[in-house]
C-alpha positions in Angstrom: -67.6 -86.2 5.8 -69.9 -89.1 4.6 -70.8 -92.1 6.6 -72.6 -94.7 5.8 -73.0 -97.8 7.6 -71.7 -100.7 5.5 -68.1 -99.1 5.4 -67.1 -100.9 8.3 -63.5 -101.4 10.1 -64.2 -103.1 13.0 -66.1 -103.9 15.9 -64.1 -102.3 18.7 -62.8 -104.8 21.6 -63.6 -102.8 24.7 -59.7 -103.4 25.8 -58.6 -100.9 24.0 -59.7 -98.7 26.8 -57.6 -100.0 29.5 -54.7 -98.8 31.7 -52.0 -99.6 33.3 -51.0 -99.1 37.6 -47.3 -100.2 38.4 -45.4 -100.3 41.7 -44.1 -96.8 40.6 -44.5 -93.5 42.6 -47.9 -92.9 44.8 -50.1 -95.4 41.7 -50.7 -97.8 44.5 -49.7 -96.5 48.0 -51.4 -92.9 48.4 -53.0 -93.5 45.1 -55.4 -96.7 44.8 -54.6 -97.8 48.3 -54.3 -95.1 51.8 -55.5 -97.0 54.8 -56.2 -94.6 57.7 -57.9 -92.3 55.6 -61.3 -91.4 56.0 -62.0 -91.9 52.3 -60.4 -95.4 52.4 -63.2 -98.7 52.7 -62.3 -101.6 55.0 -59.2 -102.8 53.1 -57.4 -99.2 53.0 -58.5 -98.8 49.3 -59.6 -95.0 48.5 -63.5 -95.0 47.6 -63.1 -91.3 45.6 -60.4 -93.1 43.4 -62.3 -96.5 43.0 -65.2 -94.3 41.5 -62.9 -92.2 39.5 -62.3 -95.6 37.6 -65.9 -96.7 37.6 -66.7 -93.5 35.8 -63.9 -93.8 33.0 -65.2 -97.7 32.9 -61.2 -98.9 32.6 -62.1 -102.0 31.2 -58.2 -103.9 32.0 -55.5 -103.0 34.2 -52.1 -103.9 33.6 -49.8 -104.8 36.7 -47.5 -105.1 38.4 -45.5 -103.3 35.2 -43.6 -101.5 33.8 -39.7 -101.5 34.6 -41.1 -102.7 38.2 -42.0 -106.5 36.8 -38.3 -107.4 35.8 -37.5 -107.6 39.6 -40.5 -108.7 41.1 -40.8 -111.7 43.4 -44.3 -112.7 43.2 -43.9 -114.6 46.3 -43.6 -111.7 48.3 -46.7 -110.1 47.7 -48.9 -112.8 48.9 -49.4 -114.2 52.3 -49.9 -112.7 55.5 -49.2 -108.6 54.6 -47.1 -108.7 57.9 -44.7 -111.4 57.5 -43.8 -109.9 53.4 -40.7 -108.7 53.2 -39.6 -105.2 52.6 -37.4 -104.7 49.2 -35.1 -102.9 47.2 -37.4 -102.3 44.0 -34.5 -101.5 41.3 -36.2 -100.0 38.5 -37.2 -96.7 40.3 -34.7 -96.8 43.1 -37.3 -97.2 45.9 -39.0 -98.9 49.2 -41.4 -101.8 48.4 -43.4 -102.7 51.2 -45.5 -105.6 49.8 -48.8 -104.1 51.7 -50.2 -105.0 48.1 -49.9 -107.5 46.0 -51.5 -110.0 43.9 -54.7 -110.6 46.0 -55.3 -107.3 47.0 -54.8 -105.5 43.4 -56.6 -108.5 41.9 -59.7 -107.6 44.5 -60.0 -104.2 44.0 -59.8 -104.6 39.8 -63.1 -106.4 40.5 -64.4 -103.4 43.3 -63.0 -101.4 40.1 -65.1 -103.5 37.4 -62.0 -104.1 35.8 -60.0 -106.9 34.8 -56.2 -107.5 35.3 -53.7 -107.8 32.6 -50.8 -109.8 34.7 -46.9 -109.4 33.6 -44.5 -111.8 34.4 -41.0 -111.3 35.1 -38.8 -112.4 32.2 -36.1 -110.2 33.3 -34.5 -111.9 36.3 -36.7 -114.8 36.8 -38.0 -117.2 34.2 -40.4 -119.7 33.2 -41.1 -121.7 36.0 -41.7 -118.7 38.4 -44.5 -117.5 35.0 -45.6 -121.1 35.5 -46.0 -120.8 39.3 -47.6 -117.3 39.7 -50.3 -118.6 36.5 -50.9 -121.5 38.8 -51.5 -119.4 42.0 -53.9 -117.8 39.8 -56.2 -119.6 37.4 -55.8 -123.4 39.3 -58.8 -124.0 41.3 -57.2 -125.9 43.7 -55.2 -129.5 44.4 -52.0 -128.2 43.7 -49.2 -126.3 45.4 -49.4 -123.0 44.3 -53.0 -122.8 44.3 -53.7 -124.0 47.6 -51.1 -121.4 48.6 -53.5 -119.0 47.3 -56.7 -121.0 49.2 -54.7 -121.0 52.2 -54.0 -117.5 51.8 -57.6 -116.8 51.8 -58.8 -116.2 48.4 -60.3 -119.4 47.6 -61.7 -118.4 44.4 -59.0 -118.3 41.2 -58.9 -114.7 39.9 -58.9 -116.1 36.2 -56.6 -114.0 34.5 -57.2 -114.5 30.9 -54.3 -111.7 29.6 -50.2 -112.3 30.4 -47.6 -110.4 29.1 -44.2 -112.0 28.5 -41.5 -109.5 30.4 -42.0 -105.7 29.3 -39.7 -103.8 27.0 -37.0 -106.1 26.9 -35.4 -105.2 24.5 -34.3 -102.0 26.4 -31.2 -101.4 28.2 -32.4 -99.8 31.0 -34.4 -103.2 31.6 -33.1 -105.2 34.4 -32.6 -108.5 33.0 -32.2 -107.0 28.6 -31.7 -109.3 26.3 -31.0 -109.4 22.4 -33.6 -110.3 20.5 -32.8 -114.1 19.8 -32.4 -114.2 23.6 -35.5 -113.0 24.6 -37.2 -114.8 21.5 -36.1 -118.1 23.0 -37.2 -117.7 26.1 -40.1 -115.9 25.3 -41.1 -119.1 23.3 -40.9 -121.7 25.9 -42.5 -119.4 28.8 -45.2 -119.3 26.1 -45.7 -123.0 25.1 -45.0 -123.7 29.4 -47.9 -121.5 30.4 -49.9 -122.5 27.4 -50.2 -126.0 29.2 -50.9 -124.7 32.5 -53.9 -122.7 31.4 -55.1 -123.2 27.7 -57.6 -120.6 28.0 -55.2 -117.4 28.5 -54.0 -115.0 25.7 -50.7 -113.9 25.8 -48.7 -110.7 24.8 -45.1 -110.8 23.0 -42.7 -108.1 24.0 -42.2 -105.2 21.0 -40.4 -102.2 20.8 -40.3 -99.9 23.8 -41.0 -97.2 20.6 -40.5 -96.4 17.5 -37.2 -95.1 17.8 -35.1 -97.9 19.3 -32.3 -99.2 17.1 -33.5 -102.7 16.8 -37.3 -101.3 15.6 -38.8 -103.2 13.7 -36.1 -106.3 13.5 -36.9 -106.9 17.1 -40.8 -108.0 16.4 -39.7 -109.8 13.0 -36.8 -111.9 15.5 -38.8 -112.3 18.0 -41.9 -113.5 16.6 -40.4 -115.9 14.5 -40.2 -117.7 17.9 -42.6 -116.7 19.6 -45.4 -116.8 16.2 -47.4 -119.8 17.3 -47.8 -118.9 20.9 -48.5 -115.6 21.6 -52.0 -113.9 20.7 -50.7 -110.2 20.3 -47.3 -108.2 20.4 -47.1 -105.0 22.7 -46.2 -101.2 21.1 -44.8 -98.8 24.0 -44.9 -95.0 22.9 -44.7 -91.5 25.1 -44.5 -87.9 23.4 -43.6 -85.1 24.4 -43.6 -81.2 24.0 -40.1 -80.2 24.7 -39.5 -77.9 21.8 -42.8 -75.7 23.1 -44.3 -76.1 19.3 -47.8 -77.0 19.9 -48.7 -77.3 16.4 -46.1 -79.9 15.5 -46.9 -81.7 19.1 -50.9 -81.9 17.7 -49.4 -83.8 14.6 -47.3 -86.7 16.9 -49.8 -89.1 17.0 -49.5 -89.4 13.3 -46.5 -90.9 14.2 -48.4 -93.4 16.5 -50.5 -94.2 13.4 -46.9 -94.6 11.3 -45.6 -96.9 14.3 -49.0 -99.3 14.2 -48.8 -99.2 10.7 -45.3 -100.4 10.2 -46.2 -103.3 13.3 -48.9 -104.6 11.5 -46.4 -105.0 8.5 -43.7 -106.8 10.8 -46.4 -108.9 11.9 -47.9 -109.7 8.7 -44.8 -110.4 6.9 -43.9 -112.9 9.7 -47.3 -114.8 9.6 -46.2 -115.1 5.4 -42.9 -116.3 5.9 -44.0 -118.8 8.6 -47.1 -120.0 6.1 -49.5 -119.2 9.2 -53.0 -118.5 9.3 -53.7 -116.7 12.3 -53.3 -113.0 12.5 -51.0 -111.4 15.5 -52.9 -108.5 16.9 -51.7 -105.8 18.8 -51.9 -104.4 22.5 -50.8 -101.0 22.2 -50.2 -101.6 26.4 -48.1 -97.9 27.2 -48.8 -94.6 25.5 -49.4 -91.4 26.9 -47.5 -88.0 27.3 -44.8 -87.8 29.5 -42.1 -85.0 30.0 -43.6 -83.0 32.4 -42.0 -84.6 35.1 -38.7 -85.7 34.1 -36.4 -83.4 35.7 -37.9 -84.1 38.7 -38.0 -87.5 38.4 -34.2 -87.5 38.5 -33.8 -85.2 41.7 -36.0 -87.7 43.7 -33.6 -90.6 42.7 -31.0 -88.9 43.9 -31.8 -87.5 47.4 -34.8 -89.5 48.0 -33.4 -93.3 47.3 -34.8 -96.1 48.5 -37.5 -94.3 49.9 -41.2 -95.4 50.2 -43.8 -94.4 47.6 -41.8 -91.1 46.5 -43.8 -88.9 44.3 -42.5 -89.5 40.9 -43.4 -89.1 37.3 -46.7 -86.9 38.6 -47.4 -84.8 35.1 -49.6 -82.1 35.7 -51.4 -82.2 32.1 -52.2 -78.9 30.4 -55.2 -78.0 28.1 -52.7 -78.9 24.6 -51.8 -82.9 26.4 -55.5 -83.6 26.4 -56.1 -82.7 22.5 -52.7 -85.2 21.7 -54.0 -87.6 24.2 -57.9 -87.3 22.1 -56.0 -87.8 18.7 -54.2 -90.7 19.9 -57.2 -92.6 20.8 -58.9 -91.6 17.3 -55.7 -93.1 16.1 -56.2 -96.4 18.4 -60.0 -96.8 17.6 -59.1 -96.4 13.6 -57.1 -99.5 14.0 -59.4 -101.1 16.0 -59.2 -104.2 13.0 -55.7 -105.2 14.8 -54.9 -103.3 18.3 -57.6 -105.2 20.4 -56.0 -103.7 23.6 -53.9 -100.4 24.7 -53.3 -99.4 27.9 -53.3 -95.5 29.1 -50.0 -95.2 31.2 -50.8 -94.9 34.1 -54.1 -94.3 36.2 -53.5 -92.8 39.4 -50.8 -90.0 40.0 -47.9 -91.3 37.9 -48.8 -89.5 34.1 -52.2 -90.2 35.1 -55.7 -88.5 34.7 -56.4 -89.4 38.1 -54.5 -87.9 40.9 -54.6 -87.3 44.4 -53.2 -84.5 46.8 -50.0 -85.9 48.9 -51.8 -84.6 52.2 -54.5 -87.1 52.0 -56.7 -84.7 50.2 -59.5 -85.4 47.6 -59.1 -87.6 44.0 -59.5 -85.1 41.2 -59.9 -85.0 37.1 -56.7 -84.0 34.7 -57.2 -82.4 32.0 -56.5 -86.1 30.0 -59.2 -87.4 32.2 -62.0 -86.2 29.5 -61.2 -87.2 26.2 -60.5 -90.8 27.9 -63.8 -90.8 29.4 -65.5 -89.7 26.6 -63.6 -92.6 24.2 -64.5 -95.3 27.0 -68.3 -94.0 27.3 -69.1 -93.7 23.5 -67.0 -95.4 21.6 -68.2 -98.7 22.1 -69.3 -100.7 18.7 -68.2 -100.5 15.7 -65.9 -98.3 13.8 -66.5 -97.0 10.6 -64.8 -95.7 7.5 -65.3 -92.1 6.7 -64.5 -90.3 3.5 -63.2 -86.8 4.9 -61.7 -84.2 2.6 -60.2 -81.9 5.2 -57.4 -79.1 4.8 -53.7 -79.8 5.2 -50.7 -77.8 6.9 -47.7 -78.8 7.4 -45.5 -78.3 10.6 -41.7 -77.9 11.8 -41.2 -82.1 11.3 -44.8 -83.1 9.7 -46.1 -82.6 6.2 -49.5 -82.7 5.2 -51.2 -82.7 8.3 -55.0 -82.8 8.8 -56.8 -80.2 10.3 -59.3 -82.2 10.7 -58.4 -85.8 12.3 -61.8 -87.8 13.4 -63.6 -91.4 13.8 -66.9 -92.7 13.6 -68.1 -95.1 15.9 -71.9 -97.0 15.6 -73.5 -98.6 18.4 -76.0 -100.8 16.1 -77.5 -102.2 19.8 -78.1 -98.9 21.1 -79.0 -96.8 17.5 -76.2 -94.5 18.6 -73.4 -92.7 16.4 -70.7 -91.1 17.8 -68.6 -88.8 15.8 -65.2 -88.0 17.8 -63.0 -85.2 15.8 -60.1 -82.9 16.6 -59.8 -79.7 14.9 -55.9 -79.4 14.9 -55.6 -75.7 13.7 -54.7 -73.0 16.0 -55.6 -70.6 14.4 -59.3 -71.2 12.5 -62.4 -72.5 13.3 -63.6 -75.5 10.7 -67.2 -75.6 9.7 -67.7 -79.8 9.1 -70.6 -81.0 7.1 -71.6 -84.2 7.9 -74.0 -86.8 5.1 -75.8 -88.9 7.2 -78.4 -89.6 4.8 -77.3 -93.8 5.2 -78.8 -93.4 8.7 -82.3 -92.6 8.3 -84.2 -91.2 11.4 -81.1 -90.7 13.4 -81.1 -87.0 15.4 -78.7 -85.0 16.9 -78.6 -85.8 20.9 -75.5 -83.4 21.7 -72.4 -82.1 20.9 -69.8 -81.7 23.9 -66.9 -79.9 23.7 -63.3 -79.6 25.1 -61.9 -76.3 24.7 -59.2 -73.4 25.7 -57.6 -70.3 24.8 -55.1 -71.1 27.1 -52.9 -74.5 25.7 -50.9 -74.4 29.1 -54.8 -74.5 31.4 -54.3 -77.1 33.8 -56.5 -78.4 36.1 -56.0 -78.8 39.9 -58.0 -80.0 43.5 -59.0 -76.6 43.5 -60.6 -76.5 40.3 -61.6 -77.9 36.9 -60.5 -75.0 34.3 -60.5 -77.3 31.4 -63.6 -79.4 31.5 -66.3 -80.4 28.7 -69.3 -78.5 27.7 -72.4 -79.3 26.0 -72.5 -76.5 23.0 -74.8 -75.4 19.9 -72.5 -75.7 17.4 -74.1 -78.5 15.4 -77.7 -78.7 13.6 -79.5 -81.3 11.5 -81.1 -80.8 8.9 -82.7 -83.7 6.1 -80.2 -85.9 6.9 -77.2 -83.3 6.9 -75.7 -82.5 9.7 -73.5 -79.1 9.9 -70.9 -78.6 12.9 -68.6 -75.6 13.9 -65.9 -77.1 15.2 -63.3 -74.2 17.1 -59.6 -74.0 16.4 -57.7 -76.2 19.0 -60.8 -78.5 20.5 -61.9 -81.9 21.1 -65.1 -82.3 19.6 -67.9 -85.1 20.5 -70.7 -85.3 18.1 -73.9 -87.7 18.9 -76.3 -89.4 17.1 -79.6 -91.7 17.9 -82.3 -93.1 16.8 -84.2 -93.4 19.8 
């Protein structure tokens, strides 16, 4: 590898390290939020989960969704918590309470030093309910819906700069699906209605739910020929998954994800040339993850426990192999950092989450996800740079010429830091990576840290961290040349400084 500092890609918006928490499972009740417990504050939120986020530094959070949005009634989240109604939530067959809503999840972003990302619901509601629930937000005051919020007792606006139009409507599973001209349409004047409202917000156009839907990529070249002029960014949605058991082809999946932003930015680019525009649409890659652990479960608790309160769904226990796929997807993230300016790790608490907590009130703990997600959020803030690597290739049961080696370079000019962030995708050998870093004169090695199993299927649990990070001696300057043993099948953090 050679790096030098005037091959540049990017300066990396800090977005790209946000998540998401829908009204799904225990992500808000028994996850954020469990009054009565002793490790709750004043307002029931849990104090272990708030520093859980503080430590992974999550700068967004999108709510309230997800498949939960296209039914909400925004209405009945606010107000006095005991007058809200109780409702049917459709999307996961369950018991909403309303004991949180917009207030209280809009608080606790702040206790969590994040900041909201806000979907409306374009499924069975429309544009003036967008309209009103923008209002009730960003409006100081003098106006219906924002002295409903004064009155309510949050007389500050929570000045939520990020919107998303709807979420995956373009699947049939979606309460409220529409075709693409449909949605296009509607997408357009909720836009251009919310645009006057608040002038100051960016707004995200809904894209394929993933790469694999029929309409992909015809429903981002429909839709944004309406919505082009509008909207700041269009959304990518993508989950994998190790069903077949083949961990060396499930390593290679997020070259997919780097297909799927790829062909995107082409969709998006080619509308921008047949509408003469000048502006660029960006991306906000706002769900990925993996997610199959918990599927078959999933299905039982829909069937005997419907319509019940904050059942435990979609809770993925990840394994040693997810947290390698889950490291390569955000080298694949922060290589794009030119266009996605924001992602979203589905979710953060419990539901296919690094963060989970026990169902007996217990304490928060780390997944194994948890660490390459920290790491990403902690160092890779700056700007990205362009490598030239010559790595070996193999080729799996549905990839070809895949990289043993798949890595990004990230340079904090401000803080005289480099971070090298690299994968070594074989199973089966150890790669020995030497690194010219003769551009970057005076800069030392701080540390290298280390994710790393003999066991793909470790997990972790509240008893105990088996897969954790390690600071190692595997890597050793020398003139400006840096050498690096990097095992088979680990997660590799490499730092730099000047200082």
């Amino acid at each position: 590898m050679i790096i030098d500092k005037d091959f540049r890609v990017s300066e990396i918006d800090k977005r790209i390290y946000g998540s998401f928490i829908e009204h799904l499972g225990r992500a808000v009740y028994d996850g954020i939020y469990q009054p009565g417990n002793p490790l709750s504050d004043e307002s029931g939120f849990r104090r272990d989960v708030t520093e859980l986020v503080k430590e992974l530094d999550v700068p967004i959070i999108r709510y309230p969704g997800g498949n939960f949005v296209s039914s909400f009634v925004w209405e009945d989240s606010v107000g006095p918590v005991a007058q809200r109604p109780k409702r049917l939530e459709l999307a996961w067959e369950s018991l909403e309470e309303n004991k949180v809503g917009v207030n209280e999840f809009a608080g606790w972003a702040k206790k969590a030093g994040s900041e909201v990302m806000m979907a409306v619901n374009l499924g069975t509601r429309g544009i003036a309910d967008a309209c009103n629930l923008l209002e009730y937000c960003n409006h100081p005051g003098g106006t219906k819906y924002s002295d409903m919020r004064i009155s309510h007792g949050v007389k500050e606006p929570h000045n939520i700069k990020v919107w998303c139009l709807g979420n995956e409507m373009d699947g049939p599973w979606q309460l409220g699906h529409k075709t693409m001209d449909e949605y296009g349409r509607l997408a357009e004047e909720t836009a251009k209605a919310m645009k006057i409202v608040d002038p100051t917000i960016e707004l995200v156009s809904c894209g394929s739910s993933n790469r694999d839907m029929p309409t992909f990529p015809r429903w981002e070249a429909t839709t944004l020929e309406y919505t082009y002029d509008y909207v700041d960014y269009v959304s990518l949605h993508q989950y994998y998954d190790n069903v077949a058991g083949d961990t060396e082809d499930f390593l290679a999946k997020s070259d997919d994800m780097d297909d799927f932003i790829r062909s995107v930015i082409a969709t998006c680019d080619y509308v921008k040339a047949k509408k003469r525009g000048k502006k660029d649409i960006n991306l906000s890659f706002d769900e990925w993850n993996v997610w199959y652990h918990s599927k078959e479960a999933e299905m039982d608790l829909r069937k005997n426990q419907k319509w019940s309160v904050a059942p435990p769904m979609l809770e993925d226990i990840y394994n040693f192999e997810d947290a390698l796929l889950v490291g390569l997807m955000l080298i694949t993230l922060m290589k794009h950092a030119d266009r996605v300016k924001m992602a979203c790790l589905a979710q953060l608490v419990n539901v296919i989450a690094p963060i989970m907590t026990d169902q007996n009130g217990g304490p928060a703990w780390k997944q194994t996800i948890f660490y390459p997600y920290l790491h990403a959020s902690k160092y890779g803030r700056g700007t990205v740079l362009k490598p030239v690597v010559k790595t070996p290739v193999h080729d799996t049961a549905m990839h070809d010429n895949v990289t043993d080696m798949e890595s990004v370079v990230v340079w904090n000019e401000e803080k005289e830091e480099i971070t090298i962030f690299a994968v070594n995708r074989n199973l089966k050998d150890d790669l020995e990576l030497t690194t010219d870093l003769r551009g970057f004169e005076g800069y030392k090695l701080i540390e290298h840290i280390v994710l790393e199993s003999s066991d793909m299927n470790l997990t972790n649990s509240a008893g105990g961290q088996l897969v954790a990070p390690k600071t190692c001696s595997q890597s050793e300057m020398d003139d400006g040349i840096m050498t690096s043993l990097l095992h088979a099948a680990s997660w590799n953090v490499i730092r730099l400084g000047a200082r």
